[in-house]
C-alpha positions as CSV (number, residue, x, y, z in Angstrom):
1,X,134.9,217.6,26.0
2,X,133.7,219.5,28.9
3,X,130.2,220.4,30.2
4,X,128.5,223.0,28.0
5,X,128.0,226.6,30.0
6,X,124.0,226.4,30.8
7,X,121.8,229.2,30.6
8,X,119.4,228.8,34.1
9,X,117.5,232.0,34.5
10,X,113.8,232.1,33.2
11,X,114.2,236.2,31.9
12,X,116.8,234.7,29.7
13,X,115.2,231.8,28.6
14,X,112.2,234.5,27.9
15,X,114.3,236.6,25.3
16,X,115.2,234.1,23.7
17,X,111.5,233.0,22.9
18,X,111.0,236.6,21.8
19,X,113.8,238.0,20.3
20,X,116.1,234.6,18.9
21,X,115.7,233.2,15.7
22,X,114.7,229.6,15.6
23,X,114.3,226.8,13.5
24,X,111.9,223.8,14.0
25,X,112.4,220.2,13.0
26,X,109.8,217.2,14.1
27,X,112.4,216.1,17.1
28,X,113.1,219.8,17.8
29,X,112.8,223.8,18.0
30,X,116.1,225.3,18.3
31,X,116.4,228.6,19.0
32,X,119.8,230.7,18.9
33,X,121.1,234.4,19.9
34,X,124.1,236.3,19.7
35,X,125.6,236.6,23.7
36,X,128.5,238.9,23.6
37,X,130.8,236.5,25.2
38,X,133.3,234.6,24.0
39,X,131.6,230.8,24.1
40,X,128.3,229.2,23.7
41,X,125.6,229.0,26.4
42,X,122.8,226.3,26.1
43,X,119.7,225.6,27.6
44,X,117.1,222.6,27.2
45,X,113.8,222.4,27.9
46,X,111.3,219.3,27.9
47,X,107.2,220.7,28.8
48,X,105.2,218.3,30.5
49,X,103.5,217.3,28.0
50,X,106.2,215.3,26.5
51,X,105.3,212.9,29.3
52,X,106.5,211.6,32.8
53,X,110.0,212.6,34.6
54,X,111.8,209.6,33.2
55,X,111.2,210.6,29.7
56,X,111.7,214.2,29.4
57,X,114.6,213.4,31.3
58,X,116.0,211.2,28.4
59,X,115.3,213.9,26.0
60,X,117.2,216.4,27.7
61,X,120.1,213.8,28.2
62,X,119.6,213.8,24.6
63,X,120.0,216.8,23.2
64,X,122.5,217.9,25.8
65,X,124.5,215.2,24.0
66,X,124.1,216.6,20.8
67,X,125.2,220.1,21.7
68,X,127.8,219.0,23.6
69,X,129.4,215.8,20.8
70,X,128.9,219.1,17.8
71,X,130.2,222.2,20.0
72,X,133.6,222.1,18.0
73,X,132.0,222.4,14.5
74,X,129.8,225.4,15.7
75,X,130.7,229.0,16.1
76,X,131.0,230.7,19.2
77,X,129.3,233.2,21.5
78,X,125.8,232.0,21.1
79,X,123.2,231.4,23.5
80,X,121.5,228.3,22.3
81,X,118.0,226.7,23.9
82,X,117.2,223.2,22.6
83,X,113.7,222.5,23.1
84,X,112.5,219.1,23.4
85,X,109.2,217.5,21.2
86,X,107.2,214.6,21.2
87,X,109.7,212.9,18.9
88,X,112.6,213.5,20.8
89,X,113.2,210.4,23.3
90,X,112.6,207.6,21.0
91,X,113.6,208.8,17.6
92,X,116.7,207.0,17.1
93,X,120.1,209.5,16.9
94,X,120.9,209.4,13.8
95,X,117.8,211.0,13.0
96,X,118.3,213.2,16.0
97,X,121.8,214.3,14.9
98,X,120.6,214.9,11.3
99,X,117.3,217.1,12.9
100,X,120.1,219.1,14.8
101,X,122.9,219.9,12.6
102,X,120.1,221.0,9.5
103,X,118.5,223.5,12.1
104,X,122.1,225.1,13.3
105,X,123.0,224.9,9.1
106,X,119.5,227.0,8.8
107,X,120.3,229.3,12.0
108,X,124.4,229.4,10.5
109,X,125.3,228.3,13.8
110,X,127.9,225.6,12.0
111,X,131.7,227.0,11.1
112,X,132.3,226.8,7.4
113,X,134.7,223.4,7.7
114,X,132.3,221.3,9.7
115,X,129.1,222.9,7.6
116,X,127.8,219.6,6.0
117,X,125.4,216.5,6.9
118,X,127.4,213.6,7.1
């Protein structure tokens, strides 16, 4: 698959705090808004907090992984932000992938065909 279309810009990061909906799971808070175009944007963001350079690296890795392994079940023209928690770089993926695809099942970010857990 190709590289996922990344939002950069901190005004749109921003609205998407204000005006997405979001749903939050113990490895994640994902957040998601209608763009107007015709594929999916994402964004990932790891705070300091969730420790030192190597680790929030890991969880971006991570979830940019995620996105990017379960863009074809997922409808498009969203702007999507993943953001990292404390959870997120040593929860084993399974439990990762199961976080993810119950918050974009909750936001109805997942097409009807690829809609269940597995």
């Amino acid at each position: 698959m190709k590289r996922a279309v990344t939002i950069k810009e901190n005004y749109e990061f921003r609205r998407m705090y204000a005006k997405g909906k979001s749903a939050v799971m113990p490895s994640m808070v994902v957040y998601c808004r209608r763009n107007g175009r015709a594929r999916n944007r994402l964004g990932v963001t790891a705070s300091k907090k969730l420790g030192c350079a190597v680790t929030r690296n890991r969880a971006r890795r991570r979830l940019r992984e995620l996105f990017r392994v379960h863009q074809g079940q997922m409808a498009q023209g969203y702007d999507v932000v993943l953001v990292a928690r404390g959870r997120t770089a040593g929860i084993a993926y399974r439990y990762l992938r199961k976080d993810f695809l119950r918050a974009a099942e909750q936001l109805k970010l997942l097409l009807p065909e690829g809609g269940g857990i597995s």
